[in-house]
C-alpha positions in Angstrom: 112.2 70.2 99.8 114.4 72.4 97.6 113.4 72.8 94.4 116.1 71.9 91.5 114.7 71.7 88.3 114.0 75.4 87.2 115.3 77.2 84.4 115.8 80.4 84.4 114.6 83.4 83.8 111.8 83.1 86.2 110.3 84.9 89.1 110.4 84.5 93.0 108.2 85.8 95.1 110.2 85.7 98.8 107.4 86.0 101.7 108.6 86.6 105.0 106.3 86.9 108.3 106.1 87.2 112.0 103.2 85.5 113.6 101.0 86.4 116.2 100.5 83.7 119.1 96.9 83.5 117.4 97.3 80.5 114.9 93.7 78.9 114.6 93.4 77.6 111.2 96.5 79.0 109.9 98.1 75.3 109.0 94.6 74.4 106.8 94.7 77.6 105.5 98.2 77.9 104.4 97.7 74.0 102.7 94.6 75.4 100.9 96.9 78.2 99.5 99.4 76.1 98.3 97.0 73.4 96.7 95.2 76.6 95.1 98.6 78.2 93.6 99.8 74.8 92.4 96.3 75.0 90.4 97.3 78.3 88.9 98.9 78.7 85.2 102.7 79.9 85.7 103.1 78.3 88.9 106.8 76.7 89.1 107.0 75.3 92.6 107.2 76.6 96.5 110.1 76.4 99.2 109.1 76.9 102.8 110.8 77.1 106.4 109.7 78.5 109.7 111.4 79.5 112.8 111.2 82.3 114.9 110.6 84.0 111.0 108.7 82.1 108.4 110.3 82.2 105.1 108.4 80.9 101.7 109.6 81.2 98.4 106.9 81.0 95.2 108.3 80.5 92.1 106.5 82.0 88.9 107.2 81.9 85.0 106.3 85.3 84.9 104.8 88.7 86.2 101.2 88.3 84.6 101.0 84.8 86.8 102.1 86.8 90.0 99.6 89.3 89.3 97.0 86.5 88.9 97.4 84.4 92.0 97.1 88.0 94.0 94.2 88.8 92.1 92.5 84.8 92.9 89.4 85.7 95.2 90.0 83.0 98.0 93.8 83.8 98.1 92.6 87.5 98.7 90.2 86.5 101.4 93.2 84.3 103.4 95.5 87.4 102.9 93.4 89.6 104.7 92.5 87.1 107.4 96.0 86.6 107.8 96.6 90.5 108.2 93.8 90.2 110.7 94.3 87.3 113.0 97.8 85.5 112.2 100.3 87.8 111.2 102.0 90.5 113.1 104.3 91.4 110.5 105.3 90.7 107.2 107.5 91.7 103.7 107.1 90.6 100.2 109.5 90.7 97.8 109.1 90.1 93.9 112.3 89.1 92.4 113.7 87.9 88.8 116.2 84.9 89.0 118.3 85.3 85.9 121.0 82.2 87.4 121.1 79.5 89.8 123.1 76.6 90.4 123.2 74.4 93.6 125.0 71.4 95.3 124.0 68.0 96.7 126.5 64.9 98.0 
């Protein structure tokens, strides 16, 4: 799903991986982490898309609720078992949206 309905300014936070061939409970862990961020104040929405690279986009009122969602105890667990078991590389970028606009027929 794309998400349409933001206003900007806002925040995206772009996270971009390559996984290792070891994937055990990456698919419950990754739901968790979405149900968990959806829970947390400043959370605007989430894009996702994986191929040979995974791709998801967070989206975030501001800074302060970035910081927060790092700083949540069971996200910091998952990150490190990610680093661990599932990925073999990745890159996060924290950007500011200032426009946007989009098409659909």
């Amino acid at each position: 799903m794309i998400i349409d309905h933001l206003q900007p300014p806002y925040y995206a936070v772009i996270f971009s991986t390559l996984m290792t061939d070891n994937l055990e409970g990456y698919q419950e862990a990754a739901e968790r982490m979405e149900a968990l961020a959806r829970l947390q104040p400043g959370y605007l929405g989430i894009e996702s898309s994986r191929n040979e690279i995974g791709i998801t986009v967070s989206y975030w009122e501001n800074l302060d609720a970035i910081s927060q969602w790092k700083n949540n105890v069971e996200h910091t667990e998952v990150r490190a078992l990610g680093k661990a078991k599932w990925y073999r590389k990745y890159q996060l970028r924290i950007c500011k949206v200032e426009r946007e606009y989009g098409f659909e027929s």
